[in-house]
N, C-alpha and C positions, 0 to 999 in steps of 0.2 A: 139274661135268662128271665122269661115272661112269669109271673106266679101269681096267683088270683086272689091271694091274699099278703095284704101288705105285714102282719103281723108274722106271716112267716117270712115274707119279704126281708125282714130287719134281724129277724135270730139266725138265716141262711148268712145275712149280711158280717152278723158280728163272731158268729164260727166260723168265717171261712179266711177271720184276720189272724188264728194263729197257726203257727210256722206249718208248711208243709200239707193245710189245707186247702183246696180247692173248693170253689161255689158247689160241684157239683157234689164233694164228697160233705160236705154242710149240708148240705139238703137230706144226703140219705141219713144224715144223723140227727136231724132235723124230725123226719117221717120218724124216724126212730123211734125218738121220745116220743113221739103224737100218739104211736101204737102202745106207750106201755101206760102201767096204772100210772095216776096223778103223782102216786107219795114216789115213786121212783125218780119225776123231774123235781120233786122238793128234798131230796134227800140231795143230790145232787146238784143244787141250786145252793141249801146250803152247807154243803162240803165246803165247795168254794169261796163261797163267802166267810165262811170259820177261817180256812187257809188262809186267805187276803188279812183278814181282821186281825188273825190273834198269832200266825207264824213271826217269830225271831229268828235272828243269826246271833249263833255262840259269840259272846264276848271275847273269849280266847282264839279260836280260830277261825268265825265268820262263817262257818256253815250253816247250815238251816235247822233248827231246833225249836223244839216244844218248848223248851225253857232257857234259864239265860246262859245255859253251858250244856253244850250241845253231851250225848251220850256219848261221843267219841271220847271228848277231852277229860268226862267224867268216869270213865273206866280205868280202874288203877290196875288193870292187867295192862293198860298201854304204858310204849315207850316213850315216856314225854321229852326224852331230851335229841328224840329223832325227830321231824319235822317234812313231811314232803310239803312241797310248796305246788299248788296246784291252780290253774285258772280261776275254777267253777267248781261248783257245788255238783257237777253231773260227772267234774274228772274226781271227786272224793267217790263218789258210788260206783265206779269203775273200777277205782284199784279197790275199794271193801269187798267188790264178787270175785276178785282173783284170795283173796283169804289169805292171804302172805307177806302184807304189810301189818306192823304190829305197833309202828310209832302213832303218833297223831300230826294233822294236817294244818296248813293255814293256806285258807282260798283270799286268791290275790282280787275277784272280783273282776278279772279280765285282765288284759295287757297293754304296755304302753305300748302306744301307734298315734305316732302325729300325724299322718295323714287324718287320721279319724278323730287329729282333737285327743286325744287319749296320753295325757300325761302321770309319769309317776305318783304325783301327788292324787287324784284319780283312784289311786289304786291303796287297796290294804297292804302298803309296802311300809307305811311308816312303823306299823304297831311289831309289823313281823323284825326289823329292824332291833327297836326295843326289846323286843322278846330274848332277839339273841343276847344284845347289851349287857339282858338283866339276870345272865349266865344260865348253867342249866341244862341249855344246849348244846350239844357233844357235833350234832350231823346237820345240813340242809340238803336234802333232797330236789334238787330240783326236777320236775315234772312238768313242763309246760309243754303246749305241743311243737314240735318241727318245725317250727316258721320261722320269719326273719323277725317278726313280731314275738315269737317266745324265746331267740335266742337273745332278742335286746333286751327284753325284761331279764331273764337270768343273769346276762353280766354288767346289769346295769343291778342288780340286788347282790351281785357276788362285789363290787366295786362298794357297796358299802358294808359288808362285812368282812369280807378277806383279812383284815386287823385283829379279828377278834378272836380268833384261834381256833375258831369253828371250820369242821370239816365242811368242803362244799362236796356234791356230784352230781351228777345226770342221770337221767334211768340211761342203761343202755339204748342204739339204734336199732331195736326192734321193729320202733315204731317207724315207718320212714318217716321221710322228710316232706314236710308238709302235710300229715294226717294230723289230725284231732285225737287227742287218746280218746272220748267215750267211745271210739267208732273202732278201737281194737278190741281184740280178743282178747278174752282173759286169758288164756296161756302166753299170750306174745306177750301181753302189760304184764305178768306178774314176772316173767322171764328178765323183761326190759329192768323194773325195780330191784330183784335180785344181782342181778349183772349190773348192775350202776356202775359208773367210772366217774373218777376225780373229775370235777368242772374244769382244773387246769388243761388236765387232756382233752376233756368234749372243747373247749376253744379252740383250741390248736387242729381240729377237725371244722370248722365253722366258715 
């Protein structure tokens, strides 16, 4: 793509490196900001730079927060000794818009996949572990999405708790198999959560 200035040359360049952008749709984002006042690309310049600099993840469950304990963990109308166990920070904002889970979460930060190099240790499994260890916890919810990659993480974390006398389960198959939960609906995700079944069962379906 030919452009007559190289300084837009480099900002079409470096917006069109996140997910789901194209050069071309960069560019009209680009023209964008050119059309609006100055204090709109500085407002906005430093949004992100604030976010980059000064965002944390909850101590307790590794979500994204303002502070060192995220509002999730810090609301004493939640169920703390429920637990859904989810990917990412984007599967916590999913089941929060369906309004029907009432426990709190711990984001594993992705899933084991050796192909990808991606082992347990890798992963917020150790702390969630401890967590249950250090009692409290009544349920795990497991939530991860339909893959062969979320079925291994969940019975590779149900293999080390299954001792400890904690309930495990699965959201129901709402979801099918191999979708990503941000990408269902909130009535199918909140259905899926509600209708959970024992992990012993979702194995035996695997």
């Amino acid at each position: 793509m030919e452009m007559s200035s190289k300084l837009l040359e480099n900002a079409v360049a470096e917006i069109s490196q996140l997910p789901g952008i194209g050069k071309r749709t960069a560019l009209r984002l680009v023209l964008h900001l050119l059309r609006q006042p100055e204090i709109q690309t500085q407002l906005l310049s430093d949004a992100l730079l604030k976010m980059r600099n000064d965002i944390q993840y909850c101590k307790s469950c590794h979500n994204i927060s303002d502070t060192e304990i995220c509002t999730i963990c810090a609301n004493p109308m939640r169920d703390t000794s429920l637990i859904c166990v989810v990917e990412d920070i984007r599967d916590v904002m999913a089941i929060e818009n369906t309004g029907l889970f009432k426990g709190i979460y711990h984001v594993l930060g992705g899933k084991i996949s050796p192909i990808d190099g991606v082992g347990p240790s890798q992963l917020n499994i150790g702390s969630l572990v401890e967590k249950v260890k250090a009692g409290g916890v009544k349920e795990l919810i497991f939530a991860l999405s339909s893959t062969m990659e979320g079925d291994t993480t969940n019975f590779y974390i149900y293999r080390q708790v299954k001792d400890s006398g904690v309930a495990t389960s699965a959201i129901a198959r709402g979801i099918a198999v191999g979708d990503e939960l941000e990408f269902a609906d909130e009535v199918t995700l909140g259905r899926s959560i509600i209708h959970r079944v024992p992990f012993e069962n979702a194995i035996k379906n695997m």
